[in-house]
C-alpha positions in Angstrom: 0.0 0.0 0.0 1.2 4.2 -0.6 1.1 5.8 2.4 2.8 8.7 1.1 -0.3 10.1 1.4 -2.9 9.9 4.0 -5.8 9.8 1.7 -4.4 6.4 0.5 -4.3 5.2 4.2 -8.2 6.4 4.6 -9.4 4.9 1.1 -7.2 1.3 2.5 -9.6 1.7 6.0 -12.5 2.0 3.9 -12.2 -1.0 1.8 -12.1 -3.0 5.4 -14.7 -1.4 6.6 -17.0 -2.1 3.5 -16.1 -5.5 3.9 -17.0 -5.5 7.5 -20.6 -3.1 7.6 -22.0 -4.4 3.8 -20.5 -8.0 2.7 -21.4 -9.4 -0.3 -23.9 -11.7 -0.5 -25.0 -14.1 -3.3 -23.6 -15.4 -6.8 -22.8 -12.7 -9.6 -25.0 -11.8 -11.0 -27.5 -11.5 -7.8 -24.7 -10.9 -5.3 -25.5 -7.8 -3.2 -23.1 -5.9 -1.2 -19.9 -4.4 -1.3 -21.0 -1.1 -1.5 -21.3 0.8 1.9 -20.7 3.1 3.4 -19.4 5.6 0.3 -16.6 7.3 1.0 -15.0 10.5 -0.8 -12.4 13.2 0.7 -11.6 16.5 -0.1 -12.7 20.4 1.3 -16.4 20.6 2.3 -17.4 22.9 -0.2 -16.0 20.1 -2.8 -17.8 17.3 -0.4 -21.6 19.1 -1.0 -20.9 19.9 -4.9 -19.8 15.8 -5.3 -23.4 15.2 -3.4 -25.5 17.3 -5.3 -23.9 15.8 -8.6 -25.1 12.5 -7.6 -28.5 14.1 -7.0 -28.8 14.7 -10.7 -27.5 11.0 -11.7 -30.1 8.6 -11.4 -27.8 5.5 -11.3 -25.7 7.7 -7.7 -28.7 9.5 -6.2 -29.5 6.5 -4.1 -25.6 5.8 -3.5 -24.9 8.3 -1.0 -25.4 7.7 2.7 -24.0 6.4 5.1 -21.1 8.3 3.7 -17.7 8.6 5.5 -15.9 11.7 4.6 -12.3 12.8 5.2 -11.7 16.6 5.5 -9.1 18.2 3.3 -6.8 20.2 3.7 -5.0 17.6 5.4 -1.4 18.9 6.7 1.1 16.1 7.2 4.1 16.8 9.3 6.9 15.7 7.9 9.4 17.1 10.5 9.8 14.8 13.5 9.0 11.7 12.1 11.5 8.9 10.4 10.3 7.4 7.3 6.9 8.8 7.9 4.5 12.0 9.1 2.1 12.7 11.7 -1.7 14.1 10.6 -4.7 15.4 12.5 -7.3 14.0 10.0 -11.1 15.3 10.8 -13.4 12.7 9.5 -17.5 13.0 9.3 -19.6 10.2 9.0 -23.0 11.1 8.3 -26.3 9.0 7.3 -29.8 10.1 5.9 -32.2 10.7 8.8 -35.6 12.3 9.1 -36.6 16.0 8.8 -39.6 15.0 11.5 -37.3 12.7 14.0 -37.0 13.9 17.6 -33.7 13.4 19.3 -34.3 10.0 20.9 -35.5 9.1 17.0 -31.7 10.2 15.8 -30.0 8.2 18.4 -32.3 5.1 18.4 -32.4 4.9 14.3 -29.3 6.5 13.3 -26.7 6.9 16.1 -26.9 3.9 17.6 -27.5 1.4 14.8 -25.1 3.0 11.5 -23.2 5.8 12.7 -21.9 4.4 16.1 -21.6 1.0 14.6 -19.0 2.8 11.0 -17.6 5.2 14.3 -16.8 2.0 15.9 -15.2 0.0 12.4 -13.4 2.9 11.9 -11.3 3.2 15.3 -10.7 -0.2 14.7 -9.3 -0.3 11.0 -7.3 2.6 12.0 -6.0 0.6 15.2 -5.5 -2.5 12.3 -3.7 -0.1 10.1 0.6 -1.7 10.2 1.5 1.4 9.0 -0.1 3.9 11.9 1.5 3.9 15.3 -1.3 3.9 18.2 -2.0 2.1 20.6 -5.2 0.6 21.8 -8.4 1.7 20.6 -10.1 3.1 24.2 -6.4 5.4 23.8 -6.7 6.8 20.0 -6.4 10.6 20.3 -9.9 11.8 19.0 -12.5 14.2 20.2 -16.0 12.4 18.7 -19.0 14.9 18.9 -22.8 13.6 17.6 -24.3 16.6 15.3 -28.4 15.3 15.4 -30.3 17.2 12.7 -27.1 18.6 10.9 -27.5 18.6 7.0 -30.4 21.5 5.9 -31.1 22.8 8.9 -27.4 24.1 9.3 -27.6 26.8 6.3 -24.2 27.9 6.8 -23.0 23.8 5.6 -25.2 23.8 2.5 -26.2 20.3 2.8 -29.4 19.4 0.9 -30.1 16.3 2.8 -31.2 15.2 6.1 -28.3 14.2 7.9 -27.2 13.1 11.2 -23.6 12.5 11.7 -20.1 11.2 14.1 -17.9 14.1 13.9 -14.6 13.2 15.0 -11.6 15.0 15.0 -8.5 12.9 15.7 -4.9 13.9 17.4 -1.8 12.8 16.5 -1.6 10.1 14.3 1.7 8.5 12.8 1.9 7.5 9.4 4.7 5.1 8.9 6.3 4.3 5.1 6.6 0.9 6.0 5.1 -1.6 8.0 5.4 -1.2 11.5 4.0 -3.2 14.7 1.0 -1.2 16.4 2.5 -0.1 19.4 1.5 3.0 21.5 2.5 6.3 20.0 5.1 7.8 22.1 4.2 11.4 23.5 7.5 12.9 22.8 7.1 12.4 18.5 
């Protein structure tokens, strides 16, 4: 795998985590699966144009949600780190909800069920990862805030859908260029 950058590392942790939250099922060519959550990267301005061009396609309208997003722009630092960098990443997961749901409704039908469940895959691919240096996952470096109702009634996002969503904003996290064994991420990098 290129881990030169760390948009390669996220796209790797989404590929486990497909296989984890939507295995395939069946024969080709009635096999179902494989598909979620989407995934895409990039500023959030870039994020909401990519989803509202899939709102005009009628093969990727219905191919959105539950989406995991990473947040560019991503700085990696370079400096005190051999063969590697460190990186902050902020990464969103959101998932369709329901203009009309109450807050227990988000948590019992969306929190709980998809977005805890992808937060959850997630902290663990990115514990899996052999080229990041963590520790365990109770100890990953990550502030995790729920945003109920986000999505159209937050004008100043722009997004057109109903959305809940995991927002997490992660600490240090080292990026090795080769494999490494997972081991806890000394404080003085």
């Amino acid at each position: 795998m290129n881990t030169e950058h760390f948009v390669d590392v996220f796209q790797d942790m989404i590929d486990h985590i497909i296989l984890a939250y939507d295995p395939i099922v069946g024969i080709a060519p009635n096999q179902t699966g494989g598909e979620k959550p989407y995934a895409m990267y990039g500023s959030f301005k870039q994020v909401i144009r990519r989803l509202a061009e899939k709102d005009e396609s009628n093969e990727f309208k219905f191919k959105k949600y539950p989406l995991i997003i990473l947040i560019q722009d991503l700085k990696e630092d370079h400096n005190k780190v051999t063969n590697g960098y460190k990186v902050r990443p902020r990464i969103i997961i959101f998932d369709e909800s329901k203009q009309d749901y109450y807050p227990d409704d988000r948590m019992t039908n969306i929190v709980k069920p998809t977005l805890q469940r992808l937060y959850n895959l997630l902290l663990d691919e990115l514990f899996k990862n052999p080229y990041v240096n963590l520790g365990i996952p109770e100890t990953i470096d990550h502030e995790k805030t729920n945003r109920l109702n986000w999505g159209t009634s937050n004008p100043s996002e722009d997004l057109e859908d109903y959305l809940d969503a995991i927002d997490i904003q992660f600490g240090d996290i080292v990026v090795h260029e080769s494999l490494v064994e997972n081991c806890i991420l000394e404080t003085n990098i």
